[in-house]
N, CA, C and O of each residue as an XYZ file, in Angstrom:
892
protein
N     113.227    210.046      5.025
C     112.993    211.449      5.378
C     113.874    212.350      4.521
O     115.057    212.120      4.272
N     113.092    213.521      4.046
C     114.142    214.710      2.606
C     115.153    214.850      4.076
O     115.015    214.552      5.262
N     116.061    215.385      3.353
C     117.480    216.179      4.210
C     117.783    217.063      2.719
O     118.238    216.789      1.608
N     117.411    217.893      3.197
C     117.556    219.662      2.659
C     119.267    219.615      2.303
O     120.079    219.291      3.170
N     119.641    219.960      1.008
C     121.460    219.675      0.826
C     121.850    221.015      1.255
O     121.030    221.872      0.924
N     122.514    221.294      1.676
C     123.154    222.705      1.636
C     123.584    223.462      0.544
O     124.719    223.472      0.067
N     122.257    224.322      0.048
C     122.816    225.357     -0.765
C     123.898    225.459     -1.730
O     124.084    225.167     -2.912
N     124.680    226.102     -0.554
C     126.398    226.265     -0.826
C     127.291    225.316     -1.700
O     128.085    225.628     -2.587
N     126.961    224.097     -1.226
C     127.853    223.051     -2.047
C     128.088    223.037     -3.437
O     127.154    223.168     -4.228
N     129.020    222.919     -3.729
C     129.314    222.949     -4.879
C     128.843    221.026     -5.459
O     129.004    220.038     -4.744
N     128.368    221.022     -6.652
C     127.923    220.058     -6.814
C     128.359    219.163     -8.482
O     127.463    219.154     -9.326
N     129.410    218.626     -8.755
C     129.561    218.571    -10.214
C     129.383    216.906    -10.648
O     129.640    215.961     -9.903
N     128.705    216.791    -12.519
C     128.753    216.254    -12.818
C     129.374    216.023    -13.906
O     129.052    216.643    -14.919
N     130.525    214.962    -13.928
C     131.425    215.189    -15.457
C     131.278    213.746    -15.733
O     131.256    212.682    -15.115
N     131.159    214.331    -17.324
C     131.119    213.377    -18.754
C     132.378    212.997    -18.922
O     133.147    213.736    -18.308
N     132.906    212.128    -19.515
C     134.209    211.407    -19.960
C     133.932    210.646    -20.984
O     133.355    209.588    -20.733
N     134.404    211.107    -23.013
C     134.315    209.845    -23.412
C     136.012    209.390    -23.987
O     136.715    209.992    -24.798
N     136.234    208.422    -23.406
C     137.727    208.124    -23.680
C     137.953    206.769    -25.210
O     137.200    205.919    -25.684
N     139.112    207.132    -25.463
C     139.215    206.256    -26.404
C     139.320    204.823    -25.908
O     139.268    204.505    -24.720
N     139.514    203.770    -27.199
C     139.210    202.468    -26.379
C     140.285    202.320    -25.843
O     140.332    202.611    -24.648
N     141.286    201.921    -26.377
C     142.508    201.740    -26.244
C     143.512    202.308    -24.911
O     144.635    201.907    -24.604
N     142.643    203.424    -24.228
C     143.180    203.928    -23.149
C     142.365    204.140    -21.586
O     142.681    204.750    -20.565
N     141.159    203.303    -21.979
C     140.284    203.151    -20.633
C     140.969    202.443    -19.536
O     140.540    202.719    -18.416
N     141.984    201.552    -19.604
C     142.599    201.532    -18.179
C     143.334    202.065    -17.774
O     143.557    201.902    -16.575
N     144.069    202.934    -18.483
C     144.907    204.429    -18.193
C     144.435    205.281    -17.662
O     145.084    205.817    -16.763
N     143.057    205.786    -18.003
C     142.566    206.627    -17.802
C     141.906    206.351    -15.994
O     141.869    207.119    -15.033
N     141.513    205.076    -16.139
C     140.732    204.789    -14.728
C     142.119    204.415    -13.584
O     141.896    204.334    -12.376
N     143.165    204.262    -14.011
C     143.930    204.246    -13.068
C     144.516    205.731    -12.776
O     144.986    205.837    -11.643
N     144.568    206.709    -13.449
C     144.449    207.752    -13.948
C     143.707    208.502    -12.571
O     144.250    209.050    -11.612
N     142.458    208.328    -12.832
C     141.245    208.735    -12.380
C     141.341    208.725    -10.851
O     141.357    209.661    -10.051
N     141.410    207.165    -10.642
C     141.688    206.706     -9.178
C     142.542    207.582     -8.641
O     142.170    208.478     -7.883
N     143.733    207.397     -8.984
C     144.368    208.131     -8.324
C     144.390    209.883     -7.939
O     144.945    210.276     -6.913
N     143.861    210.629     -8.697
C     143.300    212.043     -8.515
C     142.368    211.989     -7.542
O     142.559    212.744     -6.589
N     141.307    211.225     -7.522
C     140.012    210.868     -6.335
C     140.572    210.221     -5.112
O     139.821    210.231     -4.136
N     141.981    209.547     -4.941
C     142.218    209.214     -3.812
C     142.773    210.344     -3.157
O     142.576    210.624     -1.974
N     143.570    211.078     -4.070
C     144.308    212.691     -3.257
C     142.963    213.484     -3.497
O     143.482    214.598     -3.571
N     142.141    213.633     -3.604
C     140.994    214.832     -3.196
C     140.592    213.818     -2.549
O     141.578    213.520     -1.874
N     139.816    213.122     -2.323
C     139.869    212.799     -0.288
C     140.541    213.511      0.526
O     140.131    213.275      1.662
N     141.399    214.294      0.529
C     142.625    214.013      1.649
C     142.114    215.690      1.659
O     142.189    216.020      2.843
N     141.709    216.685      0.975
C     141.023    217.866      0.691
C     140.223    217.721      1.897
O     139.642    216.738      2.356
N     140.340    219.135      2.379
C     139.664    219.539      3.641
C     138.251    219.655      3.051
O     137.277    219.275      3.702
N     138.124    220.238      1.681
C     136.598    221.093      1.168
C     135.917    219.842      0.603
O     134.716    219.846      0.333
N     136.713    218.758      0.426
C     135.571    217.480     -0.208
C     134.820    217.033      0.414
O     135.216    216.711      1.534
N     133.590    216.801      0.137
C     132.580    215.929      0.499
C     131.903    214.527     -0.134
O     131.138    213.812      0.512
N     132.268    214.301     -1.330
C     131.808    212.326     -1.885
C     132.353    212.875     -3.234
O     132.484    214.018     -3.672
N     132.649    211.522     -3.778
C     133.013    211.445     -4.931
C     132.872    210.137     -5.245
O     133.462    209.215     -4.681
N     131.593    209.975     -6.720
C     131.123    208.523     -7.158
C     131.588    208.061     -8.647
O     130.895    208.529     -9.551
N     132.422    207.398     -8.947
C     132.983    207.069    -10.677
C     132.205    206.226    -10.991
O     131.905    205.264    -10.283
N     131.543    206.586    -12.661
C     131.024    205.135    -13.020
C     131.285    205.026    -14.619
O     131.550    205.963    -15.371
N     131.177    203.957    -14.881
C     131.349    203.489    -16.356
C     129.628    203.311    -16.784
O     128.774    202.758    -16.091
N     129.452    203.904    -18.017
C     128.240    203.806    -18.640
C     128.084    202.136    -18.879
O     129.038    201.381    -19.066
N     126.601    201.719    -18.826
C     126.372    200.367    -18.940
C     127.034    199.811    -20.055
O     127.786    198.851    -20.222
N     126.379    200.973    -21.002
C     126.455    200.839    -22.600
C     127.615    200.709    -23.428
O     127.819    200.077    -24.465
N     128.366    201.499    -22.684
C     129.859    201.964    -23.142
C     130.824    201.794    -22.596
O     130.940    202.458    -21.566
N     131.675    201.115    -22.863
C     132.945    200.911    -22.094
C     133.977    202.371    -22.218
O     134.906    202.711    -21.485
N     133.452    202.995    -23.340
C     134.466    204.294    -23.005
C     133.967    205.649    -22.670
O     134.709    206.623    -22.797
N     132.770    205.759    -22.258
C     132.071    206.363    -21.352
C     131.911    206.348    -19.829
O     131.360    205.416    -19.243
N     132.382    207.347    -19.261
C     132.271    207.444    -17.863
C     131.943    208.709    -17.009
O     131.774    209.826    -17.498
N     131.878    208.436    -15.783
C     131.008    210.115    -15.311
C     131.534    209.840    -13.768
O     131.773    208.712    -13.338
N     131.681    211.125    -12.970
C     131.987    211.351    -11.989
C     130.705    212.221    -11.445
O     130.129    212.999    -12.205
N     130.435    212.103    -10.543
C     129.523    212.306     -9.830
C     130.505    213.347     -8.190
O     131.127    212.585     -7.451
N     130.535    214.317     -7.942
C     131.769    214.769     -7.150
C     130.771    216.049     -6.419
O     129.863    216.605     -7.037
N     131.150    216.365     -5.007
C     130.800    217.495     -4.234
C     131.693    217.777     -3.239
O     132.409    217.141     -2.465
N     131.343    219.351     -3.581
C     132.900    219.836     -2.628
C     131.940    221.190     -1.641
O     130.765    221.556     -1.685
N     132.883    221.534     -0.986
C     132.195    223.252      0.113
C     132.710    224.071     -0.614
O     132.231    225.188     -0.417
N     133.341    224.051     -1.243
C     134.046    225.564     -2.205
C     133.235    226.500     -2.155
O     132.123    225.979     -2.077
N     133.115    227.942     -2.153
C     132.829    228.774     -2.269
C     131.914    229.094     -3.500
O     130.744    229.478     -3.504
N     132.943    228.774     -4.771
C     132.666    229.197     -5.852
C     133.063    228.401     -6.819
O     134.223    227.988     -6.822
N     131.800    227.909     -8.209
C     132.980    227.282     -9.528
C     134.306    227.877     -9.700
O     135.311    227.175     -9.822
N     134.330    229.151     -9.713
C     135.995    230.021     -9.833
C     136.623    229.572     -9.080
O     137.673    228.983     -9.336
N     135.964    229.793     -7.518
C     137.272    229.115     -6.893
C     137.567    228.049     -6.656
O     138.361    227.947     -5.721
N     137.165    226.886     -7.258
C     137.085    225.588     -7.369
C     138.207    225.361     -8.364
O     139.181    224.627     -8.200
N     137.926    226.082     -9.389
C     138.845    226.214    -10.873
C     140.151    226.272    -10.391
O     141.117    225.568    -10.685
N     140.016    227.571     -9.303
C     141.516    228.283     -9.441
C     142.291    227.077     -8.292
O     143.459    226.751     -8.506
N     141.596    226.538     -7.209
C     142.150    226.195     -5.977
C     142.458    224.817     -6.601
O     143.601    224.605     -7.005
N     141.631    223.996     -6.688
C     141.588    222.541     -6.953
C     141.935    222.212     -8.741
O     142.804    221.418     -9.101
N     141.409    222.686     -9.310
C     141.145    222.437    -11.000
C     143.222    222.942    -11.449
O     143.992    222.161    -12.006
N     143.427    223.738    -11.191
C     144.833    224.416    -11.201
C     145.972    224.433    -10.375
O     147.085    224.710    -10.824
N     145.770    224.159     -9.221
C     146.155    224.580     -8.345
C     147.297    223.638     -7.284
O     148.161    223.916     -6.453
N     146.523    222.008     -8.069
C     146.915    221.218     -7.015
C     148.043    220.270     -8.350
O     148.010    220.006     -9.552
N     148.774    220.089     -7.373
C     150.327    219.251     -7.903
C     150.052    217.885     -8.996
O     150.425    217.539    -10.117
N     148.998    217.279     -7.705
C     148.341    216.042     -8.782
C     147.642    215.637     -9.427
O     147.322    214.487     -9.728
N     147.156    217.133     -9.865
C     145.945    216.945    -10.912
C     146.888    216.944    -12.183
O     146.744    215.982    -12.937
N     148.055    218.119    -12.599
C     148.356    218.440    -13.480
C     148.930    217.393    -13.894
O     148.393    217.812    -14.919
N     149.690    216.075    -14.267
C     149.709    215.240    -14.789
C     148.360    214.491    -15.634
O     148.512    213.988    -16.747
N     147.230    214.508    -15.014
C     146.084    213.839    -15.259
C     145.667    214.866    -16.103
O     145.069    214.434    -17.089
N     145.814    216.461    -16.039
C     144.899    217.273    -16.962
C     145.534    217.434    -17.878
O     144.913    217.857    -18.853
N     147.062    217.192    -18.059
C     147.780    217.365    -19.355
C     147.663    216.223    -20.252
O     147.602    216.425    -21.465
N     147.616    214.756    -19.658
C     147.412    213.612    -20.516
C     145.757    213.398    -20.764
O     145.419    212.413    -21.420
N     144.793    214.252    -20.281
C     143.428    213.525    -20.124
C     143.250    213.913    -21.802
O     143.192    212.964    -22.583
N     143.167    215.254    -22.317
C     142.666    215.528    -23.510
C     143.456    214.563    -24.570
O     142.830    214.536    -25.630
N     144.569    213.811    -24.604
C     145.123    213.171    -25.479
C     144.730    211.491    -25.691
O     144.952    210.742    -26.642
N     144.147    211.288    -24.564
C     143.291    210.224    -24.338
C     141.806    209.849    -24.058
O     141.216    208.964    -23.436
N     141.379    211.263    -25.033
C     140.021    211.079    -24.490
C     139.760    211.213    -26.435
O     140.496    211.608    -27.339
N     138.292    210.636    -26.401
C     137.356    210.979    -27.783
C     137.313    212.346    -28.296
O     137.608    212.906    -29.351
N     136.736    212.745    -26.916
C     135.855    214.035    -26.809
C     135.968    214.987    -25.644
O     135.443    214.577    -24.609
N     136.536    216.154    -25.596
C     136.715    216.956    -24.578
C     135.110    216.699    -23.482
O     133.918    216.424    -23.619
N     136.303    217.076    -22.209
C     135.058    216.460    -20.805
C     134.327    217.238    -20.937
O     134.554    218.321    -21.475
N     133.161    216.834    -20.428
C     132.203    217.914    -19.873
C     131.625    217.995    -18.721
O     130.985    217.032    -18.298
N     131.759    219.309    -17.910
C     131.829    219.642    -16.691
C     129.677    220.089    -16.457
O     129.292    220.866    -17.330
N     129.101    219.860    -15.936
C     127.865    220.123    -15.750
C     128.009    220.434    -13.897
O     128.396    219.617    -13.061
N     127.531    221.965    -13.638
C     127.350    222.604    -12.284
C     126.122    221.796    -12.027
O     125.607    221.237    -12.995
N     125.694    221.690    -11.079
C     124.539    221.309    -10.710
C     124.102    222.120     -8.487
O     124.724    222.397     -7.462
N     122.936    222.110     -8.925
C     122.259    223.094     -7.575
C     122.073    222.136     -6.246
O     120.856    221.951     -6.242
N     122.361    221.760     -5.648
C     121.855    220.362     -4.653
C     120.709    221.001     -4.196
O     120.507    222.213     -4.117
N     119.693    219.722     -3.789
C     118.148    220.439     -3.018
C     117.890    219.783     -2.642
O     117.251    220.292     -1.721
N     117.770    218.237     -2.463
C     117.602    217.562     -1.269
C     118.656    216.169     -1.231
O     119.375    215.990     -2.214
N     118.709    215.372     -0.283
C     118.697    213.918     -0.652
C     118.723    213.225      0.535
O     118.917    213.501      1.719
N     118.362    211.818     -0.402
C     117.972    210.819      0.649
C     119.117    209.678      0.882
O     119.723    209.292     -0.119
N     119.520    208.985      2.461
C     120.230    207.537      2.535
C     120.180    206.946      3.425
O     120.412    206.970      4.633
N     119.794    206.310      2.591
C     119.653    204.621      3.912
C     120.216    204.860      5.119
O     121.248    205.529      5.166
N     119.546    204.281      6.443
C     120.241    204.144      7.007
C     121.070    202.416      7.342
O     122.022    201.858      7.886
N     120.034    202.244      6.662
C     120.568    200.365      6.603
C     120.772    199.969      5.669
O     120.895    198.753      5.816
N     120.976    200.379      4.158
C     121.613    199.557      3.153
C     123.047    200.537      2.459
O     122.998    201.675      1.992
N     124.007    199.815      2.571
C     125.120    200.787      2.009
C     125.432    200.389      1.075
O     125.161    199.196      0.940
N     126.021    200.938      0.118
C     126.237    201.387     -1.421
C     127.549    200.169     -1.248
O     128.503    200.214     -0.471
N     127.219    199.155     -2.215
C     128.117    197.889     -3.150
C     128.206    198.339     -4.765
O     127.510    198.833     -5.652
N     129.853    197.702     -4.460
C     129.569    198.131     -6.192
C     128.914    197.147     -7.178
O     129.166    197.175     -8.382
N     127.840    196.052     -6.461
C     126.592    195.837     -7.331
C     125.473    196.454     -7.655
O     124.639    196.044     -8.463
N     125.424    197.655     -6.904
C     124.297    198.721     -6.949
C     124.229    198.907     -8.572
O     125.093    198.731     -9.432
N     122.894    199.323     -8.655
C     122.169    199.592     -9.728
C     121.672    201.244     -9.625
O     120.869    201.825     -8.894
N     122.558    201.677    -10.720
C     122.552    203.013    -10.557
C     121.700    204.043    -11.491
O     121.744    203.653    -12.657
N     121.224    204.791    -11.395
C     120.318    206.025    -12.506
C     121.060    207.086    -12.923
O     122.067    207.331    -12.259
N     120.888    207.565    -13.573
C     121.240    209.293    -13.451
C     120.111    209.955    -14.425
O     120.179    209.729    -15.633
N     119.150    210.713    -13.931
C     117.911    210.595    -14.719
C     117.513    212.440    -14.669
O     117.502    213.174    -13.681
N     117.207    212.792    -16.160
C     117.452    214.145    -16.393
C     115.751    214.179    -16.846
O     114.938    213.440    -17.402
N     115.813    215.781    -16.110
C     114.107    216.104    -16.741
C     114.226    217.551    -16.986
O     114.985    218.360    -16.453
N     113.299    217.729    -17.927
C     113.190    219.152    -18.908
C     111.771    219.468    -18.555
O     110.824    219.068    -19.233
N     111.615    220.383    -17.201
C     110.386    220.779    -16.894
C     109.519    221.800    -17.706
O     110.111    222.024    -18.762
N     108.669    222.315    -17.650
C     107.664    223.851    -18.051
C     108.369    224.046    -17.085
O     108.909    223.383    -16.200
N     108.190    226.125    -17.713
C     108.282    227.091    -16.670
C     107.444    226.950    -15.545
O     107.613    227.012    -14.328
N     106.313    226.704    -16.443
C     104.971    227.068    -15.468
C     105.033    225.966    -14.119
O     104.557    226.301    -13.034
N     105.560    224.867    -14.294
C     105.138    223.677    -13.616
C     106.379    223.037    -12.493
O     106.413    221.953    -11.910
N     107.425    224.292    -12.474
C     108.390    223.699    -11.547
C     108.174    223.529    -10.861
O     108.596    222.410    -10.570
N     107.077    224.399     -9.337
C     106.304    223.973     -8.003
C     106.195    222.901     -8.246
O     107.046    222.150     -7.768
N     105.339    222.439     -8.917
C     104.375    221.511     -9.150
C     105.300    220.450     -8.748
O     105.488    219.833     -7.700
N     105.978    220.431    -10.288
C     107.018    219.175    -10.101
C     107.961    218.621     -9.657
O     108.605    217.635    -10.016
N     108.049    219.521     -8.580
C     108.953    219.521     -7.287
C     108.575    219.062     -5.917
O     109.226    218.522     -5.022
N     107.005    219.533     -6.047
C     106.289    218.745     -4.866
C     106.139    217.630     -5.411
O     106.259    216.864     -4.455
N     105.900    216.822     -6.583
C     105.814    215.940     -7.103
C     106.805    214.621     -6.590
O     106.669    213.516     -6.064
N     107.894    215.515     -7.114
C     109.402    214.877     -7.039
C     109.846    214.004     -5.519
O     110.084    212.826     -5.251
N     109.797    215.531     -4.594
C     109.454    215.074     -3.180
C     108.998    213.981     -2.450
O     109.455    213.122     -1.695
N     107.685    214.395     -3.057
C     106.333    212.869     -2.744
C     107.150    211.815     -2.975
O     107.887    211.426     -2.068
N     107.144    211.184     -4.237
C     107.726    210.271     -4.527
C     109.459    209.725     -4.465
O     109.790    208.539     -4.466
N     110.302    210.759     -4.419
C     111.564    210.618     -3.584
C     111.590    210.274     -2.158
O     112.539    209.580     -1.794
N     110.573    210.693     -1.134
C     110.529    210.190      0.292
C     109.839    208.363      0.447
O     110.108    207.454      1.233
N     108.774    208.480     -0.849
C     108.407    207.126     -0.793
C     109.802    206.451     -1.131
O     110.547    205.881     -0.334
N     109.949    206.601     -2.192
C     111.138    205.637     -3.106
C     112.721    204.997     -1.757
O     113.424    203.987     -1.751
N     112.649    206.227     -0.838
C     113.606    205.805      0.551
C     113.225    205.261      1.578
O     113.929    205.018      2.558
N     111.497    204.900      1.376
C     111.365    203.760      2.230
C     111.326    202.277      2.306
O     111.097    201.405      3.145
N     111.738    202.409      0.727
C     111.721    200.926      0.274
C     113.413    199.783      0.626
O     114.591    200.127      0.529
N     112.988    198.813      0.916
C     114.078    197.769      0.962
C     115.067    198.130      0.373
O     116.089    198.506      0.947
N     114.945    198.083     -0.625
C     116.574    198.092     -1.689
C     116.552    199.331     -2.080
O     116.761    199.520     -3.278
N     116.333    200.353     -1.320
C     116.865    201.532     -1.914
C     118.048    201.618     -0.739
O     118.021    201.132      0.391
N     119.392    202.620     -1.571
C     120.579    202.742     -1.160
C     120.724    204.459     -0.893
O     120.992    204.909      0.221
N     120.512    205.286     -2.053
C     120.407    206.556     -1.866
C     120.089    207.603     -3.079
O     120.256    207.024     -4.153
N     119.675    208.990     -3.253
C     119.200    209.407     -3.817
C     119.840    210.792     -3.684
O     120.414    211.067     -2.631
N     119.770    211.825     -4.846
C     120.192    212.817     -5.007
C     119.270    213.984     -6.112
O     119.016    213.927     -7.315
N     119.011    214.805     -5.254
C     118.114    215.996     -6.386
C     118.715    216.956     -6.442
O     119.364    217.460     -5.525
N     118.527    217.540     -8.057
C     119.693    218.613     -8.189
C     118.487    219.634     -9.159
O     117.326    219.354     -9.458
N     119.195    220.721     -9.437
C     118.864    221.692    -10.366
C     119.603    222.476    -11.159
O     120.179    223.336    -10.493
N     119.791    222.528    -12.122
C     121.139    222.988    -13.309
C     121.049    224.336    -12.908
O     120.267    225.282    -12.995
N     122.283    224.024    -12.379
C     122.782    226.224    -11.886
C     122.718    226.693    -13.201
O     123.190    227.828    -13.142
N     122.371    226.432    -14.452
C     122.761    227.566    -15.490
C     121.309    227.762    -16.072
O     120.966    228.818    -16.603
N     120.248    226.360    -15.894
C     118.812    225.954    -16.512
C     118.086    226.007    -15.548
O     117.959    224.856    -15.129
N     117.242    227.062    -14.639
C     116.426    226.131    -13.874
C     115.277    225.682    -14.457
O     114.415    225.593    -13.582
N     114.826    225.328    -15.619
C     114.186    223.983    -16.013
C     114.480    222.479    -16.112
O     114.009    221.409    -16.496
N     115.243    222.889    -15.694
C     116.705    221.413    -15.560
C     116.746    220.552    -14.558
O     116.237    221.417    -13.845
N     116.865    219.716    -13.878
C     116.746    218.627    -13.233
C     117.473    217.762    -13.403
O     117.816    217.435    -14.540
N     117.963    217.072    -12.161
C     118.635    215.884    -12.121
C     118.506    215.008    -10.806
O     118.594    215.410     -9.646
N     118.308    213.894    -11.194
C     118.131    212.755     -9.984
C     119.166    211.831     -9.948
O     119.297    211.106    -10.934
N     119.971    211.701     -8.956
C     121.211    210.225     -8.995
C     120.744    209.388     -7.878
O     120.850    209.739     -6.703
N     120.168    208.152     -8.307
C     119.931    207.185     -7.637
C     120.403    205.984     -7.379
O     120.971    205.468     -8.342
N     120.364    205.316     -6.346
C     121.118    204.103     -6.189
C     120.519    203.240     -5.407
O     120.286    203.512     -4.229
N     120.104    201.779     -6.106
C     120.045    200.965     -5.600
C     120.422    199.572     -5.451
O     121.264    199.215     -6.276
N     119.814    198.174     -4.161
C     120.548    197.233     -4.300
C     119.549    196.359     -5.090
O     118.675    195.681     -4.548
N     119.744    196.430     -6.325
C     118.925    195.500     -7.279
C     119.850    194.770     -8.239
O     120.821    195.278     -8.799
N     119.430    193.513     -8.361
C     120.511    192.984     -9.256
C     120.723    193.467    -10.470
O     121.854    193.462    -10.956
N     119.199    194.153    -11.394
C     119.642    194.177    -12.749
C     118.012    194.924    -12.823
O     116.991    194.853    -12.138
N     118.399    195.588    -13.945
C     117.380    196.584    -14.874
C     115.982    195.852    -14.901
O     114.886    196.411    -14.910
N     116.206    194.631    -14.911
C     114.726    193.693    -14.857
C     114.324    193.615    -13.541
O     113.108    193.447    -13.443
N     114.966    193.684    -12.411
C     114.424    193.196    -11.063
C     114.038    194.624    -10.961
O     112.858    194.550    -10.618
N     114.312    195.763    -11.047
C     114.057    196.885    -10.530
C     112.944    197.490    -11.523
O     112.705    198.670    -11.268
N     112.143    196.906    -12.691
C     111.236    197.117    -13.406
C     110.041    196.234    -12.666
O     108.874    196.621    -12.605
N     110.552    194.914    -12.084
C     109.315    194.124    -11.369
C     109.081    194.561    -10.169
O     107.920    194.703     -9.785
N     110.109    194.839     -9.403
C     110.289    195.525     -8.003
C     109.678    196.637     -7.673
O     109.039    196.742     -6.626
N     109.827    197.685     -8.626
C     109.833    199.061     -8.202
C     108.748    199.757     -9.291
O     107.583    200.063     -9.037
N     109.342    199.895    -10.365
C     108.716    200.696    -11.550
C     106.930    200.371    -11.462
O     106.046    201.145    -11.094
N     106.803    198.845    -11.978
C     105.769    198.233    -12.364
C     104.905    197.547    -11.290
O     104.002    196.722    -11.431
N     105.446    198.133    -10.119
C     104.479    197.362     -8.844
C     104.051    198.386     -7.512
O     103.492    198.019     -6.479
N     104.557    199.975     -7.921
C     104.410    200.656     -6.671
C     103.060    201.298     -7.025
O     102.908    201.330     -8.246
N     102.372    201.647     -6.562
C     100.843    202.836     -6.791
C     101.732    204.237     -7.054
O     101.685    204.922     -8.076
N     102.200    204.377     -6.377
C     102.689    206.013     -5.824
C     103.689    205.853     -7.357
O     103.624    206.780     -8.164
N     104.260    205.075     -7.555
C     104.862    205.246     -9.034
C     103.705    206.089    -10.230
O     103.711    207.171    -10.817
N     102.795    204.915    -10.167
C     101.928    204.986    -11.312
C     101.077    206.311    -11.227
O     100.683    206.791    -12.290
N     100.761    206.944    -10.025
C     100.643    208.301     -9.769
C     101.509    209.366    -10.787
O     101.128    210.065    -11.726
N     102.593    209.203    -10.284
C     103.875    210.072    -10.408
C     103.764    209.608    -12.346
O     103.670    210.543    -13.141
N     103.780    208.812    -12.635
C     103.867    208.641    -14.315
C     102.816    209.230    -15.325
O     103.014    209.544    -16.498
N     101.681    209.307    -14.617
C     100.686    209.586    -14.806
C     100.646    210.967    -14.908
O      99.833    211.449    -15.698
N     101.616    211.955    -14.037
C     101.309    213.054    -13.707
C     102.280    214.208    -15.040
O     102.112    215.347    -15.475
N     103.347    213.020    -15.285
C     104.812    213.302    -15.351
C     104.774    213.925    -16.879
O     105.617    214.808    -17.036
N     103.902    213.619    -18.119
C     103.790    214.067    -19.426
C     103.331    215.535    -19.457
O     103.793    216.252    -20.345
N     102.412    216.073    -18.514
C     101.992    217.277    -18.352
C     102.884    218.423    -17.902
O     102.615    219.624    -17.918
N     104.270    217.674    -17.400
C     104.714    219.086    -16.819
C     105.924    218.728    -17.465
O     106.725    219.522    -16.973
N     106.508    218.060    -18.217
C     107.681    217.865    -18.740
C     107.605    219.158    -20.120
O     106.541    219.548    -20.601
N     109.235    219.736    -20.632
C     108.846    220.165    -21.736
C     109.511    218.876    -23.176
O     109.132    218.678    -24.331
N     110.283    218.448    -22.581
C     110.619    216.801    -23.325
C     110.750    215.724    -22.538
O     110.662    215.579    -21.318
N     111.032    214.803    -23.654
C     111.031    213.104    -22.451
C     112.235    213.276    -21.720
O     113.374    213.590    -22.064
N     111.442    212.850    -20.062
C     112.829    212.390    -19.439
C     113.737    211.515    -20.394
O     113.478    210.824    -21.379
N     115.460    211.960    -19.391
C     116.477    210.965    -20.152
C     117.018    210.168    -19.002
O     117.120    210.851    -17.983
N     117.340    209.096    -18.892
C     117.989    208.625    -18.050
C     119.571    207.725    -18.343
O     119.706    207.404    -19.524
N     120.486    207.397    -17.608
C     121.636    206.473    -18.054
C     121.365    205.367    -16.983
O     120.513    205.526    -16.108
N     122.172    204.173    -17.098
C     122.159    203.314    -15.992
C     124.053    203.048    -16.147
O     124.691    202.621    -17.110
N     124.528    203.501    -14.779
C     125.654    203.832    -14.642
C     125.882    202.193    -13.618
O     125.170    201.634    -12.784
N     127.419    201.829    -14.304
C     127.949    200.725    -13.173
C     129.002    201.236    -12.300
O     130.043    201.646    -12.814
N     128.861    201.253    -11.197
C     129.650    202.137    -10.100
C     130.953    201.234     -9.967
O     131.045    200.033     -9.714
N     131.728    201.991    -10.167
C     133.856    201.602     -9.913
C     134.504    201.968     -8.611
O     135.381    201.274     -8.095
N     133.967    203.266     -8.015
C     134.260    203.428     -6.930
C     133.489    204.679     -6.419
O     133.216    205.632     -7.149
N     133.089    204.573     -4.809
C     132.823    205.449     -4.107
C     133.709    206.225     -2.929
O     134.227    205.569     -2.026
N     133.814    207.352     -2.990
C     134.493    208.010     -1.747
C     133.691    209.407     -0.607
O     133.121    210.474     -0.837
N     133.982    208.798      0.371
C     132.952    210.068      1.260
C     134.174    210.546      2.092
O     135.192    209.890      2.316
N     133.904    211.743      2.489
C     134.924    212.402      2.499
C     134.877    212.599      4.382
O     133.828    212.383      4.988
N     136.325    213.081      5.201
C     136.026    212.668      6.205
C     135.223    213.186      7.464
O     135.068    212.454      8.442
């Protein structure tokens, strides 16, 4: 069943590409900043993952009640004792300065019977709609997001919309599949309501979906 996200939430997704040489610095690093925002009255989940592909690629997946990106910046981003160690060493150990992506929450879906292992098999899957065709591809989205949470091995799901693009889109999904092949025999290549949705999906896009397959390090829900 959709559950409508609240508006309000502040919703972020950050890029990380770190050098090699300092990826367990950085993730012990990491950990520890995500264990003190737990303890934050305004947090609500926070998901770390390492790119399949890349060992020095990683992304945080994070939602808070804040008010505002500003006041997110000023309260949490500045503000707090134990970040500033982590934000003064992060740029000296990274490739490539982070990148912070706002994102709109609008619905999501979770199990009520399968909970998130860190064997889950994860998505993060970006779409570049038409103007013309956002309805469209939103009822679209829907349809097939309420199917996709009635299935066995689904864990949970997330729909977003780029506060800065609304042609922009984003889906974070999670499931309990062993591997990129079981979830191509499982899911992709065996549902109807898929082959619908694929079918539909070239007409309203303005480029190809992108997707990552993220390996999850840690999850936190907030209390």
């Amino acid at each position: 069943m959709t559950e409508y996200a609240n508006p309000n939430d502040l919703v972020f997704y950050v890029k990380y590409h770190i050098k090699p040489e300092f990826t367990n610095e950085f993730q012990e690093r990491l950990m520890g900043v995500v264990e003190n925002m737990t303890q934050e009255d305004s947090f609500v989940s926070a998901f770390v993952h390492q790119y399949a592909e890349s060992e020095g690629r990683f992304s945080m997946y994070e939602r808070w009640t804040d008010s505002s990106k500003d006041a997110f910046m000023t309260y949490q981003m500045e503000g707090k004792d134990y970040r500033k160690e982590y934000e003064k060493r992060l740029p000296l150990i990274s490739e490539t300065p982070r990148k912070i992506h706002l994102l709109k929450p609008l619905a999501y879906w979770i199990s009520a019977n399968v909970k998130p292992s860190e064997n889950d098999l994860i998505f993060y899957v970006n779409f570049h709609i038409k103007l013309d065709k956002l309805e469209e591809w939103k009822k679209a989205a829907l349809q097939i997001l309420n199917k996709m949470a009635e299935e066995d091995a689904f864990v949970s799901t997330f729909l977003h919309q780029d506060a800065e693009d609304p042609s922009r889109f984003t889906i974070y999904e999670r499931w309990n599949e062993a591997s990129m092949e079981d979830f191509e025999k499982n899911h992709l290549n065996a549902k109807e309501y898929r082959r619908v949705y694929e079918n539909m999906l070239p007409d309203l896009m303005q480029s190809m979906r992108t997707f990552r397959i993220l390996e999850p390090l840690g999850s936190w829900i907030g209390k």
